[in-house]
Structure formats: structure tokens, C-alpha cells
LUMVO-826383 format. One line per 5 residues: number of its first residue (from 1); for each residue x, y, z of N, C-alpha, C. Coordinates in nm, 2 decimals, always signed. Example, Ala and Ser with C-alpha at 12.3 -4.5 7.8 and 13.67 -1.06 7.14 Angstrom:
1	+1.32:-0.57:+0.78:+1.23:-0.45:+0.78:+1.32:-0.33:+0.78; +1.28:-0.22:+0.71:+1.37:-0.11:+0.71:+1.29:+0.00:+0.79
END
This chain:
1	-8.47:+9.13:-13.44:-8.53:+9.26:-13.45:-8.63:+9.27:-13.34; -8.64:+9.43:-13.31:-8.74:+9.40:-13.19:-8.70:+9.37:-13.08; -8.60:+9.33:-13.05:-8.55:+9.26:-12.90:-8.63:+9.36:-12.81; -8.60:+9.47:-12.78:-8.61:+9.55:-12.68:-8.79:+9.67:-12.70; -8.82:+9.67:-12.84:-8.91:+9.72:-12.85:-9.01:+9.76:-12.74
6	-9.01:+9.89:-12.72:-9.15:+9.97:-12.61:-9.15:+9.93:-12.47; -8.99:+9.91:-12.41:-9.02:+9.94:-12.30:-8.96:+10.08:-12.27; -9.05:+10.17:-12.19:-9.09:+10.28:-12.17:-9.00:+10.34:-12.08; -8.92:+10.29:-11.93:-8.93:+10.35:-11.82:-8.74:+10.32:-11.80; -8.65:+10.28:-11.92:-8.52:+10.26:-11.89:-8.48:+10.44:-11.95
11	-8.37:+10.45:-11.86:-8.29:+10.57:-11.92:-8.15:+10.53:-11.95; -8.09:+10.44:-11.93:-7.98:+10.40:-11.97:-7.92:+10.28:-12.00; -7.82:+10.28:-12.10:-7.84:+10.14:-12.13:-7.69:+10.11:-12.16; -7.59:+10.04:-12.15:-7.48:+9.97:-12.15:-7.44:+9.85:-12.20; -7.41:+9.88:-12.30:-7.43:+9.71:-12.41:-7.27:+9.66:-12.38
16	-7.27:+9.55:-12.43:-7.12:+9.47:-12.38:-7.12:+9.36:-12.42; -6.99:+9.30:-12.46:-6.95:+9.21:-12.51:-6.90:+9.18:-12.68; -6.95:+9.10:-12.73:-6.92:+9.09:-12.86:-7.04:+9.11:-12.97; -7.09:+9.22:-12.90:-7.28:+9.23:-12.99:-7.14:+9.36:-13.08; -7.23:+9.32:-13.23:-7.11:+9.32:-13.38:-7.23:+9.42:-13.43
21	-7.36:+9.44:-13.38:-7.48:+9.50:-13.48:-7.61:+9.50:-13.36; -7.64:+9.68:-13.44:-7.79:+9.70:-13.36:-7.87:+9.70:-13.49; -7.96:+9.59:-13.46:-8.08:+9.59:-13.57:-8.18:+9.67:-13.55; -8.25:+9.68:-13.66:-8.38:+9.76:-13.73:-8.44:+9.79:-13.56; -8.43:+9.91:-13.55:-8.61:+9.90:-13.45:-8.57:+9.84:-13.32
26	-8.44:+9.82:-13.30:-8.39:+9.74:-13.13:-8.44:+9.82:-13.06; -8.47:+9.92:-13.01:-8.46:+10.04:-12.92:-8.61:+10.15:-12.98; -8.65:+10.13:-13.04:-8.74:+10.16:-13.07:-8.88:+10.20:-12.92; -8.91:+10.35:-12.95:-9.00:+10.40:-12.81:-8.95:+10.39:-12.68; -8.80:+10.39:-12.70:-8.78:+10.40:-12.58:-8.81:+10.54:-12.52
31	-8.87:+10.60:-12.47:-8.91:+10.78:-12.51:-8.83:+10.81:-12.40; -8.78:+10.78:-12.26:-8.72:+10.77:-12.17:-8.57:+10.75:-12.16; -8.56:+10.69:-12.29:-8.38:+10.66:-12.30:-8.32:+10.81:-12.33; -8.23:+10.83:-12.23:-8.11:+10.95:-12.22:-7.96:+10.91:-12.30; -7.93:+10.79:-12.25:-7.76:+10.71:-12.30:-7.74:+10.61:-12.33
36	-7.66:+10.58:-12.45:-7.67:+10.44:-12.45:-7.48:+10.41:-12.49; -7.43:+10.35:-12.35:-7.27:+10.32:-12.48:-7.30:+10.22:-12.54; -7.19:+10.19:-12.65:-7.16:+10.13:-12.78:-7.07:+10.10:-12.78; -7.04:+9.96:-12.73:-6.92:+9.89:-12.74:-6.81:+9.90:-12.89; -6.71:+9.89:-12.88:-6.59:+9.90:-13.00:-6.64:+9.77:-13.10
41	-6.69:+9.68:-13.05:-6.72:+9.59:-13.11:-6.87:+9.60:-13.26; -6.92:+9.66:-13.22:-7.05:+9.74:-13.32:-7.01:+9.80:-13.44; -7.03:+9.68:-13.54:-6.99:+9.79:-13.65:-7.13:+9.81:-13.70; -7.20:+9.76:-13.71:-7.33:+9.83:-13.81:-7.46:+9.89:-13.71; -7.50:+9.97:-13.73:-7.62:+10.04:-13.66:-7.76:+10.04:-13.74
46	-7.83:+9.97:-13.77:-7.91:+9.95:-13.91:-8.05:+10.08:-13.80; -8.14:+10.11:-13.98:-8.19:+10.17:-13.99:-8.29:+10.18:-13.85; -8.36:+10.33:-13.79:-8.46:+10.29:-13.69:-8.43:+10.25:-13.56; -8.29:+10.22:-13.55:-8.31:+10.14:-13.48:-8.30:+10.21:-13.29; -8.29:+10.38:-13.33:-8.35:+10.44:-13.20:-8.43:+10.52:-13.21
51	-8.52:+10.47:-13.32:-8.69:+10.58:-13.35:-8.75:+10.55:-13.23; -8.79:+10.68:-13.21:-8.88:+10.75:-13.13:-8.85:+10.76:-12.96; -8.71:+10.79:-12.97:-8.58:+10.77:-12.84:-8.58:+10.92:-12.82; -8.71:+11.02:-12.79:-8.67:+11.15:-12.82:-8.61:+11.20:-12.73; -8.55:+11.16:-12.60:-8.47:+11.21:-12.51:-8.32:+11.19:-12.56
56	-8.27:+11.10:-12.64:-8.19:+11.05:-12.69:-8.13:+11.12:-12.74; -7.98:+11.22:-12.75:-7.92:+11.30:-12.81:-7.78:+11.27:-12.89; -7.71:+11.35:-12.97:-7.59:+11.34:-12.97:-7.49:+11.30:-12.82; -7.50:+11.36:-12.76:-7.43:+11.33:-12.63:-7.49:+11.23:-12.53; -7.61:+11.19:-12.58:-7.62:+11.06:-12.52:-7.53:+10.87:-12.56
61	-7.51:+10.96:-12.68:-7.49:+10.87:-12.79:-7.30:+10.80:-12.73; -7.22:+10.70:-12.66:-7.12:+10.75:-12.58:-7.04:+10.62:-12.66; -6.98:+10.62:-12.77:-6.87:+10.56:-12.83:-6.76:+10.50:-12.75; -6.76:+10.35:-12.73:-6.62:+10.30:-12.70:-6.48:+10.34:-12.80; -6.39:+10.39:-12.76:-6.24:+10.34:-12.84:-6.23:+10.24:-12.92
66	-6.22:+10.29:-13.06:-6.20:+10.21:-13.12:-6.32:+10.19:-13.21; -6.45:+10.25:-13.16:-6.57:+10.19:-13.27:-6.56:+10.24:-13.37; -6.62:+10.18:-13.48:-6.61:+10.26:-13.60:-6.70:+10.39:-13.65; -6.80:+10.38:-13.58:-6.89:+10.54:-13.60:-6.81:+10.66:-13.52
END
């Protein structure tokens, strides 16, 4: 939890590999984040865990093939 917590100044972000889950609050104040893909591998997205990402939209939101959300 927390990994990434309050840093401020990323607008994009590209996850990869075999990460299965975004926990509580990972992304949390990012106020700057625009996109983030989401590997096919992600099945759970737990609560919070892009509070207060207010640049952050539906269309930032960019699903690999195959994920389950």
C-alpha cells in the first residue's frame, strides 16, 4: 500500500508485467496524472486507489486486451 503515494509532477504511467492488483491508495495525489495503462494481467483494482488523480479521466483510464474491467 502506498507504493507510489504523493508524487506530484508524473502524468503518465505504464504498468507491466505480471502486477495481478492495484492496492488501496497506490496512486493516490497524483493531481498531475492524465493516463495510466493497465496491463491484462490486473484483475483487482482495490478501493482509493486513484483518490485525488483529478486530471485522471475515463479516457485516461487505457485497458490492455483482455483485462477484466
Amino acid at each position: 500500500m502506498y507504493a507510489f503515494n504523493g508524487l506530484t509532477q508524473i502524468t503518465k504511467i505504464v504498468l507491466e508485467g505480471n502486477i495481478t492488483a492495484i492496492g488501496e491508495y497506490a496512486f493516490e495525489g497524483f493531481a498531475t496524472l492524465k493516463s495510466i495503462n493497465i496491463p491484462a494481467s490486473v484483475k483487482n483494482i482495490y478501493k482509493n486507489a486513484f483518490d485525488g488523480c483529478g486530471k485522471l479521466d475515463e479516457n485516461g483510464l487505457v485497458f490492455e486486451t483482455g483485462c477484466a474491467f
